[in-house]
N, C-alpha and C positions, 0 to 999 in steps of 0.2 A: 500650640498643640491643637490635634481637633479636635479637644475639649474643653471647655471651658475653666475646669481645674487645673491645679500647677502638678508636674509632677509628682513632687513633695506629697501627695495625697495618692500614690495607685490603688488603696484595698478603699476609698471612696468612691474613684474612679472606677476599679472593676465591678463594683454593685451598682453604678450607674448605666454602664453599655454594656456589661455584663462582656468584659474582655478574661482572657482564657489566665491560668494563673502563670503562664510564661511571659506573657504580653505585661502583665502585672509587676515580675520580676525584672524586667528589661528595663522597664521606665524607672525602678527602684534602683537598680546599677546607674542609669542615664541623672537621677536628683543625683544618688550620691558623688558622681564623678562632678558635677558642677558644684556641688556642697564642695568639695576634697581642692578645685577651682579655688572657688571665694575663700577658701580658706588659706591659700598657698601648703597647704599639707602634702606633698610633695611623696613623705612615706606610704600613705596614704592613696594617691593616685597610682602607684606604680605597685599597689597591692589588686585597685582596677582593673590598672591596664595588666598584659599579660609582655612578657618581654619579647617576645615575637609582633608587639602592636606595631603599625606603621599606619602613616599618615602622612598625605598628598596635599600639602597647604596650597591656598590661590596663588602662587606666584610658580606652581608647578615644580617644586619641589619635593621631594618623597626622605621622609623624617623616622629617624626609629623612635620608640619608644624616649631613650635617653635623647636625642635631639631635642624632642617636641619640648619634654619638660625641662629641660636646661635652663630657659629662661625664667621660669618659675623657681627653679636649685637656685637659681644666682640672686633672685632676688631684682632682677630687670625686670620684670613684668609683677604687677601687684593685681589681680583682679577685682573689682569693686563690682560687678557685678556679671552671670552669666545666667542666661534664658534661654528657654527655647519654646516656638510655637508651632505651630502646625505638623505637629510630629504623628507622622505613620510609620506604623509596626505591618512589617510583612512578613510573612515567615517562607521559606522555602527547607522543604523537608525537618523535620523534627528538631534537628538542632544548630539551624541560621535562621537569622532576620535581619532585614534589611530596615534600617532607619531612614527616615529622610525627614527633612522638616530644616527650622530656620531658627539659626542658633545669635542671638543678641549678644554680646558681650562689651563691657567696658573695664578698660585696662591701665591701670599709673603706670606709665613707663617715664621712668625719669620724673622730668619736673612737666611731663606733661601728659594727657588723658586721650587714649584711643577711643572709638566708640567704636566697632565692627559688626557689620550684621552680615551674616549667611549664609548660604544655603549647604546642607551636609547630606552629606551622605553616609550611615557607619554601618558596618557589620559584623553584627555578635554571632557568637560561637557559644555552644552551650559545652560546657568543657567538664567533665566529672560532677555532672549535674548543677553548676555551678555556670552565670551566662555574664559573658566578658567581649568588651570593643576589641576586636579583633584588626579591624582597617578602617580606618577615614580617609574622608572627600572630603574637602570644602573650597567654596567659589565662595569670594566675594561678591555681597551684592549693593553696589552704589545707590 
């Protein structure tokens, strides 16, 4: 992130750089969708995500919502851990922002252990006052 704190901490973080209380909320939605991750909580992410979500994986694929998390429903994918660093918030008119930044993750699939690191790209929607991933990018980065 460009902070030195982890998500998990935004009302730290906005009295440190003094970010807006939307930019506060976004990275709040952003822990807990990696919380709802490491958890394999499946109910729980797709409370996150909005069913209209989609998402463009590295192999240039374009996923809805149930796609993406299917391997997590099934229990093929286990998460052990998911991060993210240099994350910027930009906002374009009152209710989008663009994420980008570099998403870590390691994953049990089967009897063996992904490591993946990222580059993303998402876009929230501020939706009945309430701000949700709306669309993902992600490029693998070797």
């Amino acid at each position: 992130m460009a902070f030195a704190a982890t998500a998990a901490q935004p009302a730290a973080v906005a009295a440190q750089s003094k970010i807006s209380a939307d930019e506060t909320a976004i990275r709040s939605v952003l822990q807990h969708w990696l919380d709802a991750l490491k958890a394999g909580n499946v109910a729980e992410l797709k409370k996150i995500l909005p069913e209209d979500y989609s998402i463009t994986v590295s192999e240039g694929r374009l996923l809805n919502r149930d796609e993406d998390l299917e391997p997590i429903a099934s229990a093929r994918f286990k998460f052990a851990s998911a991060d993210v660093d240099s994350l910027n918030v930009r906002f374009v008119g009152k209710n989008v922002a663009i994420l980008t930044g570099i998403g870590r993750f390691s994953v049990a699939a089967g009897d063996r252990t992904i490591n993946v690191r990222e580059r993303f790209t998402d876009v929230y929607e501020k939706r009945l006052g309430k701000w949700m991933p709306v669309s993902s990018h992600s490029t693998s980065l070797r």
